[in-house]
C-alpha positions in Angstrom: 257.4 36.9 194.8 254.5 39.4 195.9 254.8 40.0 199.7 254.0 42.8 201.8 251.2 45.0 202.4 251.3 48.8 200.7 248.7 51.7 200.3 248.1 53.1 197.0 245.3 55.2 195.4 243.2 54.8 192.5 242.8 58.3 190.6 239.7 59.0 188.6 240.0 57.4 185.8 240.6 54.6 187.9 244.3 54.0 187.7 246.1 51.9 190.8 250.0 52.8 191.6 251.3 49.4 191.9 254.6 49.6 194.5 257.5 49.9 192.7 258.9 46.4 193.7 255.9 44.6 192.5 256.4 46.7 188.8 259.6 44.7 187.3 257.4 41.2 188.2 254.5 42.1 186.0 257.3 43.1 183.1 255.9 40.0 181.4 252.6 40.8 181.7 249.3 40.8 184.3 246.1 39.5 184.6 243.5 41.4 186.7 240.4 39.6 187.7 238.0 39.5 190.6 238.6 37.4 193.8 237.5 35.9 196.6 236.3 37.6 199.6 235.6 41.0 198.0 238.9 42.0 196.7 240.7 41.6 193.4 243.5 39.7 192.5 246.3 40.4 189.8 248.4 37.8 188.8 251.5 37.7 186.4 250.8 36.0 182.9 252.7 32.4 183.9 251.0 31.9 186.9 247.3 33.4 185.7 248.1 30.8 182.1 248.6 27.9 184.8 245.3 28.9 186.9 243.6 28.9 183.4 244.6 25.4 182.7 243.4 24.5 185.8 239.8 25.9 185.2 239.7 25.1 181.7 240.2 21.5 182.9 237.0 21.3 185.7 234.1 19.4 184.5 231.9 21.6 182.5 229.2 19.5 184.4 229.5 20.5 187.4 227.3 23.9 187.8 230.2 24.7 190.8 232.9 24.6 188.4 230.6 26.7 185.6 230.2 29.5 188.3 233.8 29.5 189.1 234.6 30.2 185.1 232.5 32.7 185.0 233.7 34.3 187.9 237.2 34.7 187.1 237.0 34.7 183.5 234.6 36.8 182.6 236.3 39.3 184.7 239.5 38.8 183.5 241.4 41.6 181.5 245.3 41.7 180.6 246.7 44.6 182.4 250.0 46.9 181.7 252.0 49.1 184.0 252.1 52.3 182.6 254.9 54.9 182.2 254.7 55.7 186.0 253.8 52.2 187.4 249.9 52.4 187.5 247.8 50.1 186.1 244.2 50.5 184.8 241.1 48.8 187.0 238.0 48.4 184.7 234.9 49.6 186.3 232.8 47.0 186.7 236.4 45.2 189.0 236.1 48.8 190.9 232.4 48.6 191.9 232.6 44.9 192.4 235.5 45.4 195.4 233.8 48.8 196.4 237.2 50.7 195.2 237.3 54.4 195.4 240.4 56.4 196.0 242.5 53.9 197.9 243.4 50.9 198.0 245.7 48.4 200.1 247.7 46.1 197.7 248.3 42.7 199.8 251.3 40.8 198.3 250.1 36.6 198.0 253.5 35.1 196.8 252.3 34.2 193.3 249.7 37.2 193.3 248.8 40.2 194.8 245.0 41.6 196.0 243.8 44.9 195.8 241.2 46.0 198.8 239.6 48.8 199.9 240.8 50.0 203.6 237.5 49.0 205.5 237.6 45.7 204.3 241.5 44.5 204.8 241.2 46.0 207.9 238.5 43.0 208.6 240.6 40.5 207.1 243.8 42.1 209.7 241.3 41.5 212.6 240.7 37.7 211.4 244.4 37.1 210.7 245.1 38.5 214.2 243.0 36.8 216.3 245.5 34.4 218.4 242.9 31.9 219.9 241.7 31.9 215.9 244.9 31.3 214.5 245.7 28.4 217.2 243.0 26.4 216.0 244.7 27.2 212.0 247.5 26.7 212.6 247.2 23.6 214.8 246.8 21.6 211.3 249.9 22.6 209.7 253.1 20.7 210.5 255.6 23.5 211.1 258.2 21.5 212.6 261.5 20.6 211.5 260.7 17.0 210.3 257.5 16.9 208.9 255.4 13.4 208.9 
C-alpha cells in the first residue's frame, strides 16, 4: 500500500524522486494521469487496469461519464522508475498541477498523488479542521460492530 506523505523534487527535465518505499510497488508497472482537485495521481498497472474497466464500462451517453474518459485517459501515460527511483512527469501533467521544483507525494492506499506545496498545504488545513471533520466523520460507523 501507498501511505504517508514525503517531499520530493522534480528536476528540469521534469523528473519526480519517488520515495524509496513506494519504488518496489510500481516494479510491475505505473500509470500517471491527472486527478482530482489539482494534483496527479499514479497508480500501479492492476489497480489503474481495474479503474479502466470501470470507465470503459460508463455509458458513453452520458456527457458526465464522456468528460470523465477524457480526463483521465487522455492524460494517461505508462510510467517507469528509472535507475535512481525517478520517474518522468510529461508536461502538459506538470502545468496542469502547477509543478515546478517540488512536490509532496501523498500515499492513497491503492495510489499515490503528487502536489505542489501551496496546494497540499490547503488540503492539510481541510483535513485538519476538527469541527469539519466531526460532521465527516459523523457518517462513518467506526465502531466495533458495525450495523
Amino acid at each position: 500500500m501507498f501511505l504517508g506523505q514525503f517531499q520530493h523534487s522534480i528536476d528540469d527535465k521534469g523528473r519526480l524522486m519517488v520515495p524509496a518505499r513506494f519504488r518496489e510497488l510500481l516494479e510491475g508497472g505505473a500509470y500517471l494521469t491527472q486527478g482530482f482537485d489539482k494534483c496527479l495521481m499514479v497508480m500501479t498497472e492492476a489497480y489503474f487496469k481495474q479503474v479502466y474497466e470501470r470507465i470503459i464500462a460508463m455509458n458513453l451517453a452520458d456527457p458526465i461519464a464522456r468528460l470523465l474518459r477524457r480526463m483521465i485517459l487522455s492524460n494517461a501515460y505508462p510510467v517507469d522508475v528509472d535507475k535512481v527511483g525517478r520517474i518522468l512527469v510529461p508536461g502538459n501533467l506538470r502545468q496542469f498541477a502547477s509543478l515546478e521544483s517540488d512536490a509532496i507525494i501523498a500515499g492513497q492506499g491503492e495510489y499515490f498523488e503528487v502536489w505542489t506545496p501551496a496546494e497540499w498545504e490547503k488540503q492539510t488545513a481541510q483535513i485538519n479542521d476538527t469541527e469539519a471533520n466531526n460532521q465527516r466523520f459523523v457518517t462513518l460507523n467506526l465502531s466495533s460492530n458495525p450495523q
